[in-house]
C-alpha positions in Angstrom: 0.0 0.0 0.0 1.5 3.5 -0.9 2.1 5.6 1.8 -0.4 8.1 2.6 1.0 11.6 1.6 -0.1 14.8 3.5 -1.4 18.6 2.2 -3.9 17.1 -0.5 -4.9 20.9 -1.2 -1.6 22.2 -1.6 -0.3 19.2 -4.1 -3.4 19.9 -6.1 -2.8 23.7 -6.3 1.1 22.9 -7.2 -0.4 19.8 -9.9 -3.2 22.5 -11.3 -0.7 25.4 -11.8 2.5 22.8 -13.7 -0.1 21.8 -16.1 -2.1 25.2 -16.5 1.4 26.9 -17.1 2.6 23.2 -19.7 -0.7 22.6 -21.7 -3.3 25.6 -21.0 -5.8 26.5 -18.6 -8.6 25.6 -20.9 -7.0 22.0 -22.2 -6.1 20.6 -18.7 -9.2 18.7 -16.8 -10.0 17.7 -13.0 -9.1 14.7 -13.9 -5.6 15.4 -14.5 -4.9 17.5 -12.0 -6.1 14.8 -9.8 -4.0 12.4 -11.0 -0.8 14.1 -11.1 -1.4 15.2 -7.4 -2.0 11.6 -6.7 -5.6 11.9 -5.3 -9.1 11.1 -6.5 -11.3 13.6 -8.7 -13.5 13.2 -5.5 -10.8 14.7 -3.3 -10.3 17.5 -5.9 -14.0 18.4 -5.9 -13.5 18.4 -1.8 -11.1 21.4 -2.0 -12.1 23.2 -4.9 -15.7 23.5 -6.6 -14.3 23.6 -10.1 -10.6 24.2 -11.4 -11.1 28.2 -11.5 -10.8 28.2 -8.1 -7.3 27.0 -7.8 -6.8 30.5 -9.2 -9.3 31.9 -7.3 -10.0 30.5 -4.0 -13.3 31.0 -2.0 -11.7 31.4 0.8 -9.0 34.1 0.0 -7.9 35.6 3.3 -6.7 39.7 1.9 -10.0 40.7 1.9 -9.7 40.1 5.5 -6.5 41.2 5.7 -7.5 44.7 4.4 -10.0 45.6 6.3 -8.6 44.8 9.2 -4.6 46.8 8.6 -7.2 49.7 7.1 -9.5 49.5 9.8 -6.2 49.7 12.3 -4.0 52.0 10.9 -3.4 55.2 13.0 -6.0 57.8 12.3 -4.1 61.0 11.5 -2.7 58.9 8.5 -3.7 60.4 5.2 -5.9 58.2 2.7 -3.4 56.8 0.5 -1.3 55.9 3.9 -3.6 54.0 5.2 -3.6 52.0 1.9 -0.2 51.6 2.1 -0.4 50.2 5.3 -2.7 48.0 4.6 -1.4 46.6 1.1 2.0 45.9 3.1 0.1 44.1 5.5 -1.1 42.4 3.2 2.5 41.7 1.3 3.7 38.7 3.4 0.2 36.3 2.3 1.3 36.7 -1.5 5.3 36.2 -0.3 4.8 33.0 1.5 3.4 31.4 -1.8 6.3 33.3 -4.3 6.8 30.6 -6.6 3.1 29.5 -6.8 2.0 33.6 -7.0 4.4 33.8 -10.0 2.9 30.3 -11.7 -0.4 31.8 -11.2 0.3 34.9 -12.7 1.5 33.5 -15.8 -1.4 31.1 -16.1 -3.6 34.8 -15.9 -1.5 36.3 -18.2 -2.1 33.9 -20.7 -5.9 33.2 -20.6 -8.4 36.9 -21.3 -11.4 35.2 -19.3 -8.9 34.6 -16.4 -7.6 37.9 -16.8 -11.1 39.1 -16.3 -12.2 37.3 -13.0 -8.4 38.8 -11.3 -9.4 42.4 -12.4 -13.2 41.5 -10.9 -11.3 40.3 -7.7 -8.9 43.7 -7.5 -12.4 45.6 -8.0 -13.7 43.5 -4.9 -10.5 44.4 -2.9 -11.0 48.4 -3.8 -14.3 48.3 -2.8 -12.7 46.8 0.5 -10.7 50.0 0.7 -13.2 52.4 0.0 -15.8 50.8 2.6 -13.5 51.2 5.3 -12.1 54.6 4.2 -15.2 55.6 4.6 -15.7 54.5 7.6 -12.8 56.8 8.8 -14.7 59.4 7.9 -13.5 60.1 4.7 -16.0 61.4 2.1 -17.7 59.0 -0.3 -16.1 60.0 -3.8 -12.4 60.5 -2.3 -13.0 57.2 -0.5 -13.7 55.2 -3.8 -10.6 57.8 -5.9 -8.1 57.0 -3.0 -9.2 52.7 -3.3 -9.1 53.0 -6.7 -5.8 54.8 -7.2 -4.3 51.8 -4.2 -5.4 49.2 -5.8 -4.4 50.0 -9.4 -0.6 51.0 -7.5 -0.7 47.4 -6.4 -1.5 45.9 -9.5 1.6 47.6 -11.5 3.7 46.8 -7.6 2.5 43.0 -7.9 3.1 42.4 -11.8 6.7 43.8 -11.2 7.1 41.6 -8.2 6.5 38.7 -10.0 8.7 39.6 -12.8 11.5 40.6 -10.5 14.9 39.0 -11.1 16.6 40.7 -8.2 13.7 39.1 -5.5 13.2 42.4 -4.4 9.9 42.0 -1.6 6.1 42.3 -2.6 6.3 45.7 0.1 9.1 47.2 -1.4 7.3 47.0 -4.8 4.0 48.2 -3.0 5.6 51.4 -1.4 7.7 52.3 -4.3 4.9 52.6 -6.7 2.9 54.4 -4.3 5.4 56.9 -3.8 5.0 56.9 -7.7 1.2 57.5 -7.5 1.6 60.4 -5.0 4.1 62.6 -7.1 2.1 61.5 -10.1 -1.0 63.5 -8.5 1.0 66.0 -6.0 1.0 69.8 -7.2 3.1 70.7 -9.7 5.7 73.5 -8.1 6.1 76.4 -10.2 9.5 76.7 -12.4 12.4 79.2 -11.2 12.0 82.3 -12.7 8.6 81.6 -14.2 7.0 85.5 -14.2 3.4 86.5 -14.1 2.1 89.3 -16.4 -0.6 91.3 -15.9 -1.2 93.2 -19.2 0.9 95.9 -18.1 4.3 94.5 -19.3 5.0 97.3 -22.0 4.3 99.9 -19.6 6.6 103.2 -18.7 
């Protein structure tokens, strides 16, 4: 009798994502994912209602995890602070699973109708942000303009993650780009020497 092997969900997640990223999302079956993580179809249908949500899990915890860092972030913290805060809190769930967050991203990258349900999924995560922003008292429409601006910061942060040679951290990449998205939408500072007329330049 072969001996029993532990972490059923996890091989099935590694099996789904090797032949996702070897023979396509769409041409790979339960079936085979089941097989090559050495378990039943049964056992497969246990921990995942269909093979979408090895991409997409039901029970994705940054939801959760966003609330909460937003929800407990100090309060004199501008808006786009707090998301900081929160997204870096957030960092070390997608760091844990590196080499299966990069796998999964390439399966994304590769599929249109996959590439919808992760942008549906970041639209559920700002509407995280802008639900608790508001509940800091921020005002409606630059509670859902501050979310929005976070969330599509963490998008271009996690894409470069995952394509970064140099292993820099998920947080690094977060904070970086939204230092990027404040100076993109900070006041412009008026250039040395720049002079203002009044209509009375060519008088005596």
């Amino acid at each position: 009798m072969s001996r029993w092997k532990p972490d059923a969900r996890g091989r099935l997640e590694k099996a789904a994502l090797e032949l996702y990223n070897h023979q396509g999302f769409d041409a790979t079956t339960v079936a085979e994912i089941a097989t090559r993580a050495g378990v039943t179809e049964r056992t497969f249908y246990r921990h995942f209602a269909d093979k979408r949500e090895v991409l997409f899990p039901a029970d994705n915890p940054i939801a959760d995890v966003l609330a909460d860092a937003s929800a407990a972030a100090p309060v004199p913290l501008p808006p786009l602070e707090v998301i900081t805060h929160a997204l870096t809190e957030a960092a070390p769930v997608f760091e844990e699973r590196g080499d299966l967050a990069r796998q999964r991203q390439a399966v994304i990258a590769a599929n249109p109708e996959l590439q919808e349900r992760e942008l549906a999924k970041l639209a559920a995560f700002t509407s995280t942000l802008a639900h608790v922003l508001r509940e800091r008292g921020l005002e409606t429409t630059t509670a859902a303009l501050a979310a929005e601006i976070g969330i599509a910061a963490f998008k271009v942060a996690y894409e470069r993650w995952v394509n970064d040679a140099d292993r820099h951290s998920l947080a690094q990449h977060i904070r970086e780009t939204l230092d990027t998205a404040r100076h993109l939408i900070a006041p412009a500072e008026p250039a040395t020497g720049d002079m203002s007329f009044t209509g009375q330049e060519g008088a005596a």
